[in-house]
C-alpha positions as CSV (number, residue, x, y, z in Angstrom):
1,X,64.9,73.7,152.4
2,X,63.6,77.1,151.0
3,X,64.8,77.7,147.6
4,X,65.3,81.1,148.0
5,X,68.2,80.9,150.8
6,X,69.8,78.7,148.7
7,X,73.0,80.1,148.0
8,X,74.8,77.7,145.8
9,X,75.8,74.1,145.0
10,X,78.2,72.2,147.5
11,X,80.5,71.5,144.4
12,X,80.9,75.2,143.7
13,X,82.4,75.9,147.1
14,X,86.3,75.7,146.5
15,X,88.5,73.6,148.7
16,X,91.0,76.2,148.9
17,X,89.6,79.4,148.4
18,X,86.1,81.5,149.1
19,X,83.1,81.5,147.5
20,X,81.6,85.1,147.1
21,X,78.2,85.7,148.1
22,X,76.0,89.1,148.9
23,X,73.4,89.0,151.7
24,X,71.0,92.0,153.5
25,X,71.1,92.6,156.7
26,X,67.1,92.5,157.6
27,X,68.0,94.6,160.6
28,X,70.0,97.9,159.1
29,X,68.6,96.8,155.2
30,X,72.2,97.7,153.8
31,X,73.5,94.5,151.4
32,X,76.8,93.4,152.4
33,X,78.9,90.4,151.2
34,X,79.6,86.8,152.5
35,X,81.9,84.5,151.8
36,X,81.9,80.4,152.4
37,X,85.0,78.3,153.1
38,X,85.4,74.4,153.2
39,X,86.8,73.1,156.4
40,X,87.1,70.0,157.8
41,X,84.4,68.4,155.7
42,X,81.6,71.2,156.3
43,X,81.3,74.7,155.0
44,X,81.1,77.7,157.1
45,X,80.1,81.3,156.4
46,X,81.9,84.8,157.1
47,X,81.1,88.1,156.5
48,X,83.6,89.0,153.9
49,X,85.7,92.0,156.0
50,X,89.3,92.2,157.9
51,X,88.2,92.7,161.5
52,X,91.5,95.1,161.5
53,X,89.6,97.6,158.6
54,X,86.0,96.6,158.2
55,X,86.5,98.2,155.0
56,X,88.6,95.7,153.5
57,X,87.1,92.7,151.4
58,X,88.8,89.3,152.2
59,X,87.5,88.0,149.1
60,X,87.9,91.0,146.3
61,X,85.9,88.8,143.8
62,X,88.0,86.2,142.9
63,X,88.6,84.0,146.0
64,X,90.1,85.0,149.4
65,X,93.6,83.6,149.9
66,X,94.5,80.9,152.1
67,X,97.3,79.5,153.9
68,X,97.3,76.1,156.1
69,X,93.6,75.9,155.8
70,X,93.5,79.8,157.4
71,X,91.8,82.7,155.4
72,X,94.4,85.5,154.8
73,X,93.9,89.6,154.2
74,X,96.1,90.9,151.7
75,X,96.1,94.3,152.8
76,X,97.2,93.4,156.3
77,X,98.5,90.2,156.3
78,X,96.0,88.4,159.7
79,X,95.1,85.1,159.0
80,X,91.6,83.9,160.3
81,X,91.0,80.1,161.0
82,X,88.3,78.9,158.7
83,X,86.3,77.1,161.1
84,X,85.8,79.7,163.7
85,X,86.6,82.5,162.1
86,X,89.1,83.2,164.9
87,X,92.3,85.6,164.0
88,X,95.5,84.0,165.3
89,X,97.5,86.7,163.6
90,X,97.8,90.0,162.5
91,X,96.8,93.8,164.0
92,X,93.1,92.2,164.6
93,X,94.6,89.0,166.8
94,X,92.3,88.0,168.7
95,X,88.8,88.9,167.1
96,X,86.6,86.8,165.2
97,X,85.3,87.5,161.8
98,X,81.3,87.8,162.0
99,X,79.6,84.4,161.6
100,X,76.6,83.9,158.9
101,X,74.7,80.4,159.2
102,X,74.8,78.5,156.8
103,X,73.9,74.4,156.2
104,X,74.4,71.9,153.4
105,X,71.5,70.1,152.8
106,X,71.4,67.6,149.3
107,X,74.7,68.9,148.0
108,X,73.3,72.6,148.4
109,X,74.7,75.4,150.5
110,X,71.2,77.6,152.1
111,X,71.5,80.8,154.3
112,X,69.9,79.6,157.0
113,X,70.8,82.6,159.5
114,X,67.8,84.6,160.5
115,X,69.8,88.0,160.4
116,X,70.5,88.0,157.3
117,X,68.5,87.3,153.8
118,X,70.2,85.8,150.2
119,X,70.8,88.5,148.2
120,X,72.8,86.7,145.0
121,X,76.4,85.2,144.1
122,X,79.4,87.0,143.1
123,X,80.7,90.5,144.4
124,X,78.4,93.9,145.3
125,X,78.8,96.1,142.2
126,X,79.6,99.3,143.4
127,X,82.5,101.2,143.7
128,X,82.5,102.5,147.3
129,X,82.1,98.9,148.8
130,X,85.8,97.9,149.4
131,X,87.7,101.0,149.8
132,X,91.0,99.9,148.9
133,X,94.2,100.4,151.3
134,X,97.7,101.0,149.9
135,X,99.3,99.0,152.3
136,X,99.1,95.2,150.5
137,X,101.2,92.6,151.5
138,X,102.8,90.5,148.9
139,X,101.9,86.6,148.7
């Protein structure tokens, strides 16, 4: 594997949280963040937005929430299946959170999704990037 799509190691990837990752999106060039979740033995990668407010981080830098192995948003309360990335509740039931490719390969997690190049761990460092909504729900 190509060490510059390697995005971190397999034992930094929480079993009940997110990790936070940034990513560019070859096609538009704008950075944007990712997140990985453990499920069922693998690891699967998300872009790290609500599909109810695309404004709205899952992960706001230190680790989405998660309920019954689903990933929750604290502003509006959908919870998103970690495997698919499928919303089974909340104002965005139904959609899917956009998928990023990602493989484990010698106890490493690489970025292995065409659309999208490694950028570097942890959160965007900006202040317009998650434009925070007063409506948060209480967990």
């Amino acid at each position: 594997m190509d060490d510059g799509r390697r995005i971190t190691g397999l034992e930094s990837v929480p079993d009940d949280t997110t990790f936070l990752f940034q990513v560019r999106d070859r096609e538009r060039d704008e950075r944007t963040e990712a997140i990985l979740v453990r499920t069922n033995g693998e690891v699967a990668g998300w872009l790290n937005y609500c599909q109810h407010v695309t404004h709205i981080n899952l992960d706001k830098g230190s680790g989405a929430p998660m309920r019954n192995g689903e990933l929750v948003c604290e502003n509006h309360g959908a919870y998103f299946e970690a495997d698919t990335g499928y919303c089974t509740y909340g104002p965005c039931e139904g959609a899917f959170l956009p998928e990023v490719d990602v493989t484990v390969h010698d106890d490493a997690v690489y970025l292995t999704d065409d659309d999208y190049a490694f950028v570097a761990t942890g959160p965007i460092d900006d202040d317009d990037h998650d434009l925070v909504s007063t409506s948060n729900l209480e967990f």
